[in-house]
C-alpha positions as CSV (number, residue, x, y, z in Angstrom):
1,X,0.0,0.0,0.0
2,X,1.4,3.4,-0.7
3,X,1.5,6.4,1.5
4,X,0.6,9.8,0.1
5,X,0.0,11.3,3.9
6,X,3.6,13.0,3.7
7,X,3.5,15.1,0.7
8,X,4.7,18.6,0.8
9,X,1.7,20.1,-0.7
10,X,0.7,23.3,-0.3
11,X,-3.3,23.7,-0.4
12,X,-4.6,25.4,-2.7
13,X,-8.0,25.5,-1.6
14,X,-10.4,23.4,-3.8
15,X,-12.5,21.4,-1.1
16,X,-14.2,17.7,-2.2
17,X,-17.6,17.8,-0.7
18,X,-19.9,14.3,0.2
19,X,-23.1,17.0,0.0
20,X,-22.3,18.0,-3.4
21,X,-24.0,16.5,-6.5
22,X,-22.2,19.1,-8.7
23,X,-18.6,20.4,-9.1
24,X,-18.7,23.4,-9.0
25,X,-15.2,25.3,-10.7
26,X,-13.9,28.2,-9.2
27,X,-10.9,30.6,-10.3
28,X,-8.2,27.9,-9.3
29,X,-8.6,26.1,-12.8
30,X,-9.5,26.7,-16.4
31,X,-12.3,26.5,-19.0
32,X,-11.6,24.3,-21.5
33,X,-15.5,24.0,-22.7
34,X,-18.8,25.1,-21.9
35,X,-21.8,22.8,-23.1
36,X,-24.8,25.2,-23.6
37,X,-26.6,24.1,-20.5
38,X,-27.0,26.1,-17.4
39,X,-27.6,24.9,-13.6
40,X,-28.8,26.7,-10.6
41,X,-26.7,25.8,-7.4
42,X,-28.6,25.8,-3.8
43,X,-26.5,25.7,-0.5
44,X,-26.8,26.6,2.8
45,X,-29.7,28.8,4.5
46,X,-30.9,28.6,0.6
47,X,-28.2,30.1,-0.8
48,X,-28.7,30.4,-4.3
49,X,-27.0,30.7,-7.6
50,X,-29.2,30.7,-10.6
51,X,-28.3,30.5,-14.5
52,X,-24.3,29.0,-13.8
53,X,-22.8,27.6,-16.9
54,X,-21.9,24.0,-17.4
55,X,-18.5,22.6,-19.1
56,X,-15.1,21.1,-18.8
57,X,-12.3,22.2,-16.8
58,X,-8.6,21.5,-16.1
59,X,-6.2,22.0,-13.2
60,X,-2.7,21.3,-11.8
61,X,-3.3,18.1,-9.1
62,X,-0.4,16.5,-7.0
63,X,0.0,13.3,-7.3
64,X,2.4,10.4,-6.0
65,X,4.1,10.1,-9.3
66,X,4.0,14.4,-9.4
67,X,1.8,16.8,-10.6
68,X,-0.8,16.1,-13.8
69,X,-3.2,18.2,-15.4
70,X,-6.7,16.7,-14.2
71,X,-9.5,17.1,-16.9
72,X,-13.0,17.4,-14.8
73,X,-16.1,17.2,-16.9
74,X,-19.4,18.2,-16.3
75,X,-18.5,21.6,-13.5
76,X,-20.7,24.2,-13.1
77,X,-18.2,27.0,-14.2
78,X,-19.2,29.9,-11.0
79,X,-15.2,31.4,-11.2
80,X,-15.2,33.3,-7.9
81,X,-15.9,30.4,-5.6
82,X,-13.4,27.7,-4.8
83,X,-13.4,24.9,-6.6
84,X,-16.1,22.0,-5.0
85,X,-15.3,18.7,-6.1
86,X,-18.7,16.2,-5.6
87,X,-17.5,12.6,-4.1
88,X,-20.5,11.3,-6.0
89,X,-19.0,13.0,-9.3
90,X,-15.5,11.8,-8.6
91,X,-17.3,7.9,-7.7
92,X,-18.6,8.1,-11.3
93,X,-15.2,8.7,-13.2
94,X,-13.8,6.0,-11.5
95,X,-12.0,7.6,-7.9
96,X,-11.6,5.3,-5.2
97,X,-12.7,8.5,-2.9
98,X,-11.0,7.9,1.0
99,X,-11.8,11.0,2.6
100,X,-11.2,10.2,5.9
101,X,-8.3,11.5,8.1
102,X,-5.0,9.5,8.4
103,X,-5.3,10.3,12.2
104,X,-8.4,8.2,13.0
105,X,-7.4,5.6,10.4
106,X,-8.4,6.9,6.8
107,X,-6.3,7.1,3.6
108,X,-6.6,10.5,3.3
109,X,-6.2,10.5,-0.6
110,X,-8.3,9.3,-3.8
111,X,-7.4,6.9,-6.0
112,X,-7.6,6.7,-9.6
113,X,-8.6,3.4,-11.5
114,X,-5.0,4.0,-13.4
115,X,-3.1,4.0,-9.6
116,X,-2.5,7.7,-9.7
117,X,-3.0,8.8,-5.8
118,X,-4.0,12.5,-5.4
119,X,-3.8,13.2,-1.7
120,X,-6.1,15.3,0.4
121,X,-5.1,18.1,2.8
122,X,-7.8,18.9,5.9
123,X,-8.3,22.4,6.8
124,X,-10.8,23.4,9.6
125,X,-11.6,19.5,9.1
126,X,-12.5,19.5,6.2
127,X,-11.0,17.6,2.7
């Protein structure tokens, strides 16, 4: 088993979010493509945002073999925000998604079906 817990990464920001059913791409990655369609996000106390683009992004992701450029399909392209990755989202491309803390015995990482390991950083407790 490899261990991706001791990376020096420095966090970036993007949080991956078991609540989510939509990425949702902020200004820490690009635009490769918008589809046409549009989506309206809902969050907490009803916090809306109505009419958001949909398309394809890319970013820079650390890995255990070094960085790669991750292509992310299906975002809901709302720039200002941080990037919100959905576990549900990352489930469907393939992601072995272990969001748990090393410290009370999770992997801390996801896993691609290809073995790339992109590991996860906790801030205020959460991934």
């Amino acid at each position: 088993m490899n261990n991706v817990s001791s990376h020096q990464h420095v966090c970036k920001g993007s949080l991956i979010d078991h609540g989510a059913n939509v990425g949702i791409a902020g200004k820490d990655v690009q635009v490769i493509n918008k589809t046409g369609r549009q989506v309206d996000v809902q969050g907490i106390d009803n916090h809306q945002i109505v009419d958001i683009p949909i398309g394809t992004i890319a970013g820079v992701v650390p890995t255990q073999r070094g960085e790669i450029i991750a292509i992310m399909h299906q975002y809901a392209l709302a720039g200002k925000v941080k990037t919100i990755h959905s576990t549900g989202q990352f489930q469907w491309y393939k992601h072995d998604v272990n969001d748990k803390c090393i410290k009370v015995g999770g992997l801390q990482c996801t896993k691609k079906f290809d073995g790339y390991m992109i590991p996860l950083d906790f801030k205020s407790g959460l991934p």
